[in-house]
Backbone as XML, in Angstrom:
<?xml version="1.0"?>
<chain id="A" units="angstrom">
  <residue number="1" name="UNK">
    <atom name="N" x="0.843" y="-1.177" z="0.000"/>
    <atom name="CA" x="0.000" y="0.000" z="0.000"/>
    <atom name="C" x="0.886" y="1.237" z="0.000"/>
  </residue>
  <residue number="2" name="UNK">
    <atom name="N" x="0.830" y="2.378" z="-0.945"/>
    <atom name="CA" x="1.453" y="3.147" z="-1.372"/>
    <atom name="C" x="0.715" y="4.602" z="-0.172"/>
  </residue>
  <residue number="3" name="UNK">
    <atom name="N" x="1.132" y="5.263" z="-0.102"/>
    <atom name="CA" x="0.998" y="6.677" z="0.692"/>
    <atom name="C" x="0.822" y="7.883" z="-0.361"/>
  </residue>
  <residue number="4" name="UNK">
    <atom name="N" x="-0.323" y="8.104" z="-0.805"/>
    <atom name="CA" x="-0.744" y="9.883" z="-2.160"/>
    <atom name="C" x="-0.578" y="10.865" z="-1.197"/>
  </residue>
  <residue number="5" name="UNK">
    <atom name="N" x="-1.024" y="11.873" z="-2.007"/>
    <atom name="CA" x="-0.805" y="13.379" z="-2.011"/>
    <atom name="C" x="-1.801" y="13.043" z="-0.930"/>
  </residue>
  <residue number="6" name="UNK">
    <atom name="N" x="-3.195" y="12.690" z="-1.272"/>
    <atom name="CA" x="-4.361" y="12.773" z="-0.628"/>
    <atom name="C" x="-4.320" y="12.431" z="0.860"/>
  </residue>
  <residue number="7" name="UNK">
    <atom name="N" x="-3.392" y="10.924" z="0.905"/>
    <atom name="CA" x="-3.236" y="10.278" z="2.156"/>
    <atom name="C" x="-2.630" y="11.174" z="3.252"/>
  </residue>
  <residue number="8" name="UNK">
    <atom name="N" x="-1.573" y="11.751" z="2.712"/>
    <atom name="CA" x="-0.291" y="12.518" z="3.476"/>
    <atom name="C" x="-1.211" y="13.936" z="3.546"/>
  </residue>
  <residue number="9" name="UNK">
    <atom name="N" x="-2.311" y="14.901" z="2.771"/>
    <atom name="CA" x="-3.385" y="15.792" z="3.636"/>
    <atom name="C" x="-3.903" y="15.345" z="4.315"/>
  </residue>
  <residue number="10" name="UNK">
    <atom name="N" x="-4.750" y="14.165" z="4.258"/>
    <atom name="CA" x="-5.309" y="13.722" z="5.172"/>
    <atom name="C" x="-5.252" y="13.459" z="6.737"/>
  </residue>
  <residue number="11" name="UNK">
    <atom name="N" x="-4.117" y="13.043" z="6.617"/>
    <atom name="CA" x="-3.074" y="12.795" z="7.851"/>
    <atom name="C" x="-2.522" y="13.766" z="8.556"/>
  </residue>
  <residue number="12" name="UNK">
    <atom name="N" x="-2.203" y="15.219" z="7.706"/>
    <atom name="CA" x="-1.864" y="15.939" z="8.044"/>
    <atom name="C" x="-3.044" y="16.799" z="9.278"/>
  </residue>
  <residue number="13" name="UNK">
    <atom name="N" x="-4.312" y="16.766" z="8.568"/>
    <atom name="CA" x="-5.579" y="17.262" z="8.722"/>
    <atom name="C" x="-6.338" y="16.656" z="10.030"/>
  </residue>
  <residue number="14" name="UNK">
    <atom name="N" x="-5.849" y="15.194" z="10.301"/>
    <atom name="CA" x="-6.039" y="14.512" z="11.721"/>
    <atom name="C" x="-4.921" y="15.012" z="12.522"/>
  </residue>
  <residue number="15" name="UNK">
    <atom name="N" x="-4.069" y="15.199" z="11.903"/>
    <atom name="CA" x="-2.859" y="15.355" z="12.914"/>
    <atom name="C" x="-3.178" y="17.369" z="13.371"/>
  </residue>
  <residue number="16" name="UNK">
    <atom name="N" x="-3.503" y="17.761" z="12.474"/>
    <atom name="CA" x="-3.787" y="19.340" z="12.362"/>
    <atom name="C" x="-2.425" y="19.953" z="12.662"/>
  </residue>
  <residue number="17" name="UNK">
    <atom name="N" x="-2.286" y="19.449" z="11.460"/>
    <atom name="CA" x="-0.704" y="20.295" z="10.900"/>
    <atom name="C" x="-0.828" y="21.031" z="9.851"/>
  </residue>
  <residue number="18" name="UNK">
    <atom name="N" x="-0.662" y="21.931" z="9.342"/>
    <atom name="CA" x="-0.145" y="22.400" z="8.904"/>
    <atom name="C" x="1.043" y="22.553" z="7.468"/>
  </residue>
  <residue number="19" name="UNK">
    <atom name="N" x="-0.022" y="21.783" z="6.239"/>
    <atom name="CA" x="1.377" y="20.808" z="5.336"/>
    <atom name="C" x="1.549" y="21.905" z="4.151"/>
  </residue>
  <residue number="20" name="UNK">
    <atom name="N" x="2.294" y="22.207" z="3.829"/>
    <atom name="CA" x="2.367" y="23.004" z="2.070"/>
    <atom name="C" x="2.658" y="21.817" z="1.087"/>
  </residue>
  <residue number="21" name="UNK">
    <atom name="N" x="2.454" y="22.844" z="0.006"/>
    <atom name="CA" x="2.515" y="21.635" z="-1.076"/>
    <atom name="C" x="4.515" y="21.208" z="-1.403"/>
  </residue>
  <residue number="22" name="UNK">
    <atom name="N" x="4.752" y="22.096" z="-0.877"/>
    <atom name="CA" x="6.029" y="21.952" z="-1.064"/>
    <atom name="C" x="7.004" y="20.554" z="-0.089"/>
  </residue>
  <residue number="23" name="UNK">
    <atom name="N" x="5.945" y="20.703" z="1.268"/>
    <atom name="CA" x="5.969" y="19.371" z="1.936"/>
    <atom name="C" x="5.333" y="18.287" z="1.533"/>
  </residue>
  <residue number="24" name="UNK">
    <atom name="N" x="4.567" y="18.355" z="1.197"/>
    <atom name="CA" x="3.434" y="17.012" z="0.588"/>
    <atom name="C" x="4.441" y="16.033" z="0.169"/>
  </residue>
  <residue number="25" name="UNK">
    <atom name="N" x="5.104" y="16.286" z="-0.865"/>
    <atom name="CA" x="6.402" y="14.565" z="-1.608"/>
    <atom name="C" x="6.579" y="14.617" z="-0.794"/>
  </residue>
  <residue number="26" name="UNK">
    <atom name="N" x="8.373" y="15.266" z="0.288"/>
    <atom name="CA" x="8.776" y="14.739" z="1.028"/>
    <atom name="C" x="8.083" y="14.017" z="2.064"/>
  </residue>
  <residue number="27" name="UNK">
    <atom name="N" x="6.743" y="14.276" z="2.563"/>
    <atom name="CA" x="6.150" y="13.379" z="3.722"/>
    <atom name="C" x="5.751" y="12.408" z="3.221"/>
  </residue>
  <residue number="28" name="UNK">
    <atom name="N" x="5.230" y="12.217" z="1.877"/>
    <atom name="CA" x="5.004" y="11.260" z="1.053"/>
    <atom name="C" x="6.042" y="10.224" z="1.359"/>
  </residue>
  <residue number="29" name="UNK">
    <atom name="N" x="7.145" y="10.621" z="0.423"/>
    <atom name="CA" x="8.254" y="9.606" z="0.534"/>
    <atom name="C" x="8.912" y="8.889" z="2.015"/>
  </residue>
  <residue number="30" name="UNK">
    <atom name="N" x="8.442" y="9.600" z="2.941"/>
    <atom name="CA" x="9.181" y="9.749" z="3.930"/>
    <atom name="C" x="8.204" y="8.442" z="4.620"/>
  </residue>
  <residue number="31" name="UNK">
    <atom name="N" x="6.611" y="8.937" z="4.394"/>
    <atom name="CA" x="5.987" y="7.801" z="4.564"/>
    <atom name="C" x="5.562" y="6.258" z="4.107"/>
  </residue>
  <residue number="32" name="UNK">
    <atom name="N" x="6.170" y="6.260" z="2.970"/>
    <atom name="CA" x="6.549" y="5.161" z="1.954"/>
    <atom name="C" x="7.530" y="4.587" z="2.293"/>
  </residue>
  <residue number="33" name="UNK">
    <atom name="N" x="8.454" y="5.251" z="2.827"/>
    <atom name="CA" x="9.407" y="4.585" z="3.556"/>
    <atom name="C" x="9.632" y="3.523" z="4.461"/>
  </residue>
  <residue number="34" name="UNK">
    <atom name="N" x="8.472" y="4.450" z="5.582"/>
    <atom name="CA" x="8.124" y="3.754" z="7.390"/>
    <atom name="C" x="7.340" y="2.582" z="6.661"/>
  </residue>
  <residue number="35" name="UNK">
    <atom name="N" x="6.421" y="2.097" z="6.027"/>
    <atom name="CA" x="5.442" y="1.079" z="5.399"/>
    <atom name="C" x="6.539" y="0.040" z="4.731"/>
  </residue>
  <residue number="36" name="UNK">
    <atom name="N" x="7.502" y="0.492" z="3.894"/>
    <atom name="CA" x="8.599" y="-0.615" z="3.382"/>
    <atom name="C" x="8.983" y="-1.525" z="4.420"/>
  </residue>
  <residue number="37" name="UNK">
    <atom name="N" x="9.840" y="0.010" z="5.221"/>
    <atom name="CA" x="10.417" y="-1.247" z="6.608"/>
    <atom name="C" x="9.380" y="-2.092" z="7.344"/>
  </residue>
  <residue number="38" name="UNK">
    <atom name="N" x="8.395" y="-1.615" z="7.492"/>
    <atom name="CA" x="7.297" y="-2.624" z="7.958"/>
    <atom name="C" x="7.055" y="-3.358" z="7.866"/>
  </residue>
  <residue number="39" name="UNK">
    <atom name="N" x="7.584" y="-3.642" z="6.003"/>
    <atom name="CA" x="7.034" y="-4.909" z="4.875"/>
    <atom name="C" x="8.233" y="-5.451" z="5.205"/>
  </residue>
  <residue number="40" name="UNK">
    <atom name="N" x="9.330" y="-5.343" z="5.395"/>
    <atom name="CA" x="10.329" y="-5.836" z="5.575"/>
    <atom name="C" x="10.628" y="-6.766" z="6.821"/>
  </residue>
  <residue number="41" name="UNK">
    <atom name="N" x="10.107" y="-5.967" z="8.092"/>
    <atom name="CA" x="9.887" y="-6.732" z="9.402"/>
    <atom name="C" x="9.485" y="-8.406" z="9.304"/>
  </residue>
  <residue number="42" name="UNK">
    <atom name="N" x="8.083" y="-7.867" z="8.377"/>
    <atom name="CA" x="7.107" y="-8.735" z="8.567"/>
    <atom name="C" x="7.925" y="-9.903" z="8.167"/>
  </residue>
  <residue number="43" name="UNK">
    <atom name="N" x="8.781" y="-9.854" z="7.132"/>
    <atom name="CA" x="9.486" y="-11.117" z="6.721"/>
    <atom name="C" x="10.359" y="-11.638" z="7.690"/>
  </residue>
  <residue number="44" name="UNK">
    <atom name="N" x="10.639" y="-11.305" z="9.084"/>
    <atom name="CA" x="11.573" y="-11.896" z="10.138"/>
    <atom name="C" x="10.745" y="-13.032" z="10.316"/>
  </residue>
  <residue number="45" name="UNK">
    <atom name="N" x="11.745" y="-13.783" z="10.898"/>
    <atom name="CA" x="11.164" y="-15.413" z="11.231"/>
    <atom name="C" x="11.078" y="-14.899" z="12.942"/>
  </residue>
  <residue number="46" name="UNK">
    <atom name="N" x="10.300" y="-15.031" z="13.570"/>
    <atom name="CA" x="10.341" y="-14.673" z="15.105"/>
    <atom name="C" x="9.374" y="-15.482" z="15.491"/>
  </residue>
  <residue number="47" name="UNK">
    <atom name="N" x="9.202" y="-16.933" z="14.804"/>
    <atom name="CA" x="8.573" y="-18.244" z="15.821"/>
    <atom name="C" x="8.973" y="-18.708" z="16.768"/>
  </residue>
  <residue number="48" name="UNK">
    <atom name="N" x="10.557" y="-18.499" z="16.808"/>
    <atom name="CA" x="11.080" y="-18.884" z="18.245"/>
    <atom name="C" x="11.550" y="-17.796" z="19.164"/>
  </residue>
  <residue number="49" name="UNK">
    <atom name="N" x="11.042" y="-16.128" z="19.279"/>
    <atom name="CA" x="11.716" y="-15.047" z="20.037"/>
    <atom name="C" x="10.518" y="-15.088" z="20.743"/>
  </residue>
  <residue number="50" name="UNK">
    <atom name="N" x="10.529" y="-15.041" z="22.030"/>
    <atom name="CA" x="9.397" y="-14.872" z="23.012"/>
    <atom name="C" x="9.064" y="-13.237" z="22.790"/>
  </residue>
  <residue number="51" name="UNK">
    <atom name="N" x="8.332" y="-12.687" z="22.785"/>
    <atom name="CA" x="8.342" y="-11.344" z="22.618"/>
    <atom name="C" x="7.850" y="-10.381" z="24.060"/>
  </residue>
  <residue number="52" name="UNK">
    <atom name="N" x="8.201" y="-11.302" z="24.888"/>
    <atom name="CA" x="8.124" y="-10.518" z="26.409"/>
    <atom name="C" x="9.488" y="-10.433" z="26.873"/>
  </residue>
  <residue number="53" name="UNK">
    <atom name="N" x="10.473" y="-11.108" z="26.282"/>
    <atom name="CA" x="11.909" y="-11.411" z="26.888"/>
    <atom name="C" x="12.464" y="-10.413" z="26.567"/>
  </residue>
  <residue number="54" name="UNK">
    <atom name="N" x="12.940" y="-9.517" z="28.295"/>
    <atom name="CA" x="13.592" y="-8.336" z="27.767"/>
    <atom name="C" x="15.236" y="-8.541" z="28.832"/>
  </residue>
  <residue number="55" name="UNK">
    <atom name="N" x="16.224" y="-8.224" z="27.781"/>
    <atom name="CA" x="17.331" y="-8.212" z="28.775"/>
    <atom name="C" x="17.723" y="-6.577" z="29.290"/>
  </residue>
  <residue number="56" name="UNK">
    <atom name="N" x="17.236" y="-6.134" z="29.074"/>
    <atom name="CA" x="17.835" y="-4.236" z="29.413"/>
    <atom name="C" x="17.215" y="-3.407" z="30.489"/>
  </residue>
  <residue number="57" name="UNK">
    <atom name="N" x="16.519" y="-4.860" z="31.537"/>
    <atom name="CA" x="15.559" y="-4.461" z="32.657"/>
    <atom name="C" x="16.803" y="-3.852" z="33.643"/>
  </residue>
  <residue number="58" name="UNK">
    <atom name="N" x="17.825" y="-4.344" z="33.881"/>
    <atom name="CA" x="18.755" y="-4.481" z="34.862"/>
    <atom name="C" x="19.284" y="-2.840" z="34.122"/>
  </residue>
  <residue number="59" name="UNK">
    <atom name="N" x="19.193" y="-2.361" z="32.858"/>
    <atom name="CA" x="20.292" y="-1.418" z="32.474"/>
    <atom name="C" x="19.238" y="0.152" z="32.510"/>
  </residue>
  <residue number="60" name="UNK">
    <atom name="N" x="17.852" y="-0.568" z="32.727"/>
    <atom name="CA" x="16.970" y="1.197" z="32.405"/>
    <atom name="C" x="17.253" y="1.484" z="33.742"/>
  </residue>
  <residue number="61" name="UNK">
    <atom name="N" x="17.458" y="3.018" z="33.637"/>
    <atom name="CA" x="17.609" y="3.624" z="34.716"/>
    <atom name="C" x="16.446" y="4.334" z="35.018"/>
  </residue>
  <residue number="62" name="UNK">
    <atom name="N" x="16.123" y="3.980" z="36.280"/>
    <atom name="CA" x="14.793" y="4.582" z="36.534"/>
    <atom name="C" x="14.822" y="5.854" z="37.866"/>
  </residue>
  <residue number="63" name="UNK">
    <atom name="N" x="13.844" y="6.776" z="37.724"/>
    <atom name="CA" x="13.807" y="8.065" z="38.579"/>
    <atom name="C" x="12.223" y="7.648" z="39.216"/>
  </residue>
  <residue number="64" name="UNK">
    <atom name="N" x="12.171" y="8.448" z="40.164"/>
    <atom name="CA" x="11.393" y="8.644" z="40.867"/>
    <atom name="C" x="9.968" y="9.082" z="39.918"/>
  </residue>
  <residue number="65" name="UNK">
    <atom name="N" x="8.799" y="8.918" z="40.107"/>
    <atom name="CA" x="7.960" y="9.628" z="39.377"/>
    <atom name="C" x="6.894" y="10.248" z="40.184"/>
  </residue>
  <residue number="66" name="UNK">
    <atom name="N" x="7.675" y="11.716" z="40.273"/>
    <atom name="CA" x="7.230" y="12.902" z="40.580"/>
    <atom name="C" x="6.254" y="13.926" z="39.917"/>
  </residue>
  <residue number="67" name="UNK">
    <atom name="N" x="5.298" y="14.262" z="40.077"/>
    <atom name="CA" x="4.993" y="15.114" z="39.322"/>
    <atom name="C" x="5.075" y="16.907" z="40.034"/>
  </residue>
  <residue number="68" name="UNK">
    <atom name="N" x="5.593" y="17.835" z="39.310"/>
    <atom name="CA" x="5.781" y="18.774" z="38.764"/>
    <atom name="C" x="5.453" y="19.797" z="37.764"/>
  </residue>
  <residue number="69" name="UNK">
    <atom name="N" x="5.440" y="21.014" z="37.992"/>
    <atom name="CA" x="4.955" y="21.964" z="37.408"/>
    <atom name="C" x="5.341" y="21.919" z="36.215"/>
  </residue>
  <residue number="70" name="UNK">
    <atom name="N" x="4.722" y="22.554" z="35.033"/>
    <atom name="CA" x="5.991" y="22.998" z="33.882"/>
    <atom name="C" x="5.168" y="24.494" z="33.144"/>
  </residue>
  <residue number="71" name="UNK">
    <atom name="N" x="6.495" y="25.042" z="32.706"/>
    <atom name="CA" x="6.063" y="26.005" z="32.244"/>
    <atom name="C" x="5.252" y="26.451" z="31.101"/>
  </residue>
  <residue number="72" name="UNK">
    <atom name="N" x="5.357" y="25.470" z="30.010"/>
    <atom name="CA" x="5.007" y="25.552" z="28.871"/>
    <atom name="C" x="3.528" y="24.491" z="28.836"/>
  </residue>
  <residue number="73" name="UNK">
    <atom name="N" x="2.890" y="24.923" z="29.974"/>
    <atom name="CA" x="1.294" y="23.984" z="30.176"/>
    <atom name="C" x="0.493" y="25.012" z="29.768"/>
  </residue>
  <residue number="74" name="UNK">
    <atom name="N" x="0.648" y="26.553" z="30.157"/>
    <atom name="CA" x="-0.554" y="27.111" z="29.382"/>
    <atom name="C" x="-0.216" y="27.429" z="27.677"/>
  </residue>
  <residue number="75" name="UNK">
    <atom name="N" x="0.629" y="27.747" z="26.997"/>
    <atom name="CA" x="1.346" y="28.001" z="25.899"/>
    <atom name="C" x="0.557" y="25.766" z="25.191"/>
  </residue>
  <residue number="76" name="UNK">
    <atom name="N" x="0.917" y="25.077" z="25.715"/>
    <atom name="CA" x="0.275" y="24.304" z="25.184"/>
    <atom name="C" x="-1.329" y="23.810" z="25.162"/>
  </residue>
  <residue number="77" name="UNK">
    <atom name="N" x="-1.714" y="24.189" z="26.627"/>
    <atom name="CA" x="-3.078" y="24.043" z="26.108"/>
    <atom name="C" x="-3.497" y="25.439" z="25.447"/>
  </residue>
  <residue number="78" name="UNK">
    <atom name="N" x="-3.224" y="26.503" z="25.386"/>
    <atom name="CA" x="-3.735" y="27.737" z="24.761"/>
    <atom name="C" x="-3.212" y="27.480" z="23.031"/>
  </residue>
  <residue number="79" name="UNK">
    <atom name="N" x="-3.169" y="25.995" z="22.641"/>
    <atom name="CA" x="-3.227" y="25.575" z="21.079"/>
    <atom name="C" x="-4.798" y="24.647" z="20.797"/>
  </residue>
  <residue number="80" name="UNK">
    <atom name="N" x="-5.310" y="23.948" z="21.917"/>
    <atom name="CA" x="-6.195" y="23.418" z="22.145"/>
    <atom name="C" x="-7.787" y="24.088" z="21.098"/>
  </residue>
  <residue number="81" name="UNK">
    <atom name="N" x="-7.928" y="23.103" z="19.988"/>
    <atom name="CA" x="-9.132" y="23.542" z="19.575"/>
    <atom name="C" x="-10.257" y="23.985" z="20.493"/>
  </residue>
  <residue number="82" name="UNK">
    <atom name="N" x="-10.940" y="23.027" z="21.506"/>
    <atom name="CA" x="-11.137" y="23.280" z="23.019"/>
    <atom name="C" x="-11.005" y="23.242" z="23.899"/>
  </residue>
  <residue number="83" name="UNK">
    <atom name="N" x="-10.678" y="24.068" z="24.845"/>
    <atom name="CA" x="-10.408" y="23.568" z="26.099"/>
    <atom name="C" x="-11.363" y="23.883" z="26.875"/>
  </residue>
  <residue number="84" name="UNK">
    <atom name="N" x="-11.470" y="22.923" z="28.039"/>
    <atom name="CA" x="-11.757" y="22.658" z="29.466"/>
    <atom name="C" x="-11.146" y="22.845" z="30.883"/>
  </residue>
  <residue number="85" name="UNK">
    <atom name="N" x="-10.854" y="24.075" z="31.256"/>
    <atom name="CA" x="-10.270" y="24.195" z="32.312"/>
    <atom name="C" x="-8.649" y="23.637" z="31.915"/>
  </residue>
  <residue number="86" name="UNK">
    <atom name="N" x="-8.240" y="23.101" z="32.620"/>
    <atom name="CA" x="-6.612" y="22.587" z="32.472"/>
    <atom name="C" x="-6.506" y="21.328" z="31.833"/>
  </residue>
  <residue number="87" name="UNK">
    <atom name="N" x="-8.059" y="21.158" z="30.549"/>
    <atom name="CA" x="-7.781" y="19.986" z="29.979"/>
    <atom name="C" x="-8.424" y="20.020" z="28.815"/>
  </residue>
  <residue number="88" name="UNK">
    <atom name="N" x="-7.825" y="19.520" z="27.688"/>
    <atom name="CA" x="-8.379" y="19.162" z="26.263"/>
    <atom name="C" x="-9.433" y="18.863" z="26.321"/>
  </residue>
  <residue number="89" name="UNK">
    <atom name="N" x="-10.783" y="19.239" z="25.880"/>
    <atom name="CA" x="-11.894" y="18.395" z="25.695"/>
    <atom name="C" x="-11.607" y="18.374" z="23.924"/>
  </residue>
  <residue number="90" name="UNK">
    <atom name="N" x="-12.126" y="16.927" z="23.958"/>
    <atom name="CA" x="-12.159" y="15.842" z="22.566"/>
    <atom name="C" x="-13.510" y="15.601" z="22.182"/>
  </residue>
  <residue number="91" name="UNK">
    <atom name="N" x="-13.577" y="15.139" z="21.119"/>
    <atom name="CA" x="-15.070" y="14.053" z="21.184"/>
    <atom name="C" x="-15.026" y="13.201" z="21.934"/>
  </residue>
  <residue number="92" name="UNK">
    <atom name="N" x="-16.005" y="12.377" z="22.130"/>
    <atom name="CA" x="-16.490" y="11.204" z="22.757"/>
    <atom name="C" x="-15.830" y="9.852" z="21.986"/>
  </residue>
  <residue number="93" name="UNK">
    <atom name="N" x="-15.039" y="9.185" z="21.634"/>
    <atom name="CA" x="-14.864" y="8.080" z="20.523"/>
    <atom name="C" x="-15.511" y="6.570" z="21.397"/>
  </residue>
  <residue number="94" name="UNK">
    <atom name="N" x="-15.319" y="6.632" z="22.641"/>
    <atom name="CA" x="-16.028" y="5.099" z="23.204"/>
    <atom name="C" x="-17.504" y="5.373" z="23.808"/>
  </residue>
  <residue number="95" name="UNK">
    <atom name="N" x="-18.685" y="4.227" z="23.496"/>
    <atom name="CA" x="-19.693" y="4.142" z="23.667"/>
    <atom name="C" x="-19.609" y="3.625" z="25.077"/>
  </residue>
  <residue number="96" name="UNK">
    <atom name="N" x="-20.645" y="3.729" z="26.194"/>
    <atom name="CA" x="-20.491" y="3.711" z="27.192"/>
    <atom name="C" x="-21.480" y="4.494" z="28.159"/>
  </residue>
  <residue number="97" name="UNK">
    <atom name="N" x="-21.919" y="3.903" z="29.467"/>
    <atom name="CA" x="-22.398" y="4.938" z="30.346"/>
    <atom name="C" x="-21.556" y="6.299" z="30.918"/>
  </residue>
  <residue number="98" name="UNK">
    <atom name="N" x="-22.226" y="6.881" z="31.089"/>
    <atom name="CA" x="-21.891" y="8.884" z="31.410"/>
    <atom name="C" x="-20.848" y="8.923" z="32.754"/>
  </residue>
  <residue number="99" name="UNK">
    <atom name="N" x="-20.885" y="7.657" z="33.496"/>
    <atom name="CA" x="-19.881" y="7.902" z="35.080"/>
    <atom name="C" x="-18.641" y="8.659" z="34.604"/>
  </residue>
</chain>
């Protein structure tokens, strides 16, 4: 599956970016790209790699998880198509009761 002009607005338009036509190929190509290697993956043989087996548990270095102020919270939600107080309101995408 190939990536158009159309695909790469489109994308742009969910993503709400901002594309010129002068960007359009390069994201094109760029996205034709990420889909190759993909196609490429897919051809690994990984019937015998457990895919939970991680050796780099012992090497992540982990911090405390603190939370903290930051400065650039109103500058980012003040990009917010809407906001809600100190939070993005979205559509609704899951069906469900109102709790």
């Amino acid at each position: 599956m190939a990536v158009g002009e159309e695909e790469v607005r489109h994308i742009a338009l969910l993503a709400r970016l901002h594309v010129t036509d002068q960007e359009t190929e390069p994201l094109q190509r760029h996205l034709n790209d990420i889909l190759e290697h993909f196609e490429r993956l897919k051809g690994l043989d990984l019937v015998n790699v457990d895919p939970f087996a991680r050796e780099d548990l012992d090497a992540t270095p982990w911090r405390e998880d603190v939370a903290c102020s930051w400065e650039g919270r109103e500058e980012a939600l003040s990009e917010a198509p809407v906001r809600d107080g100190d939070f993005f309101r979205v559509p609704r995408i899951l069906e469900g009761n109102d709790e």
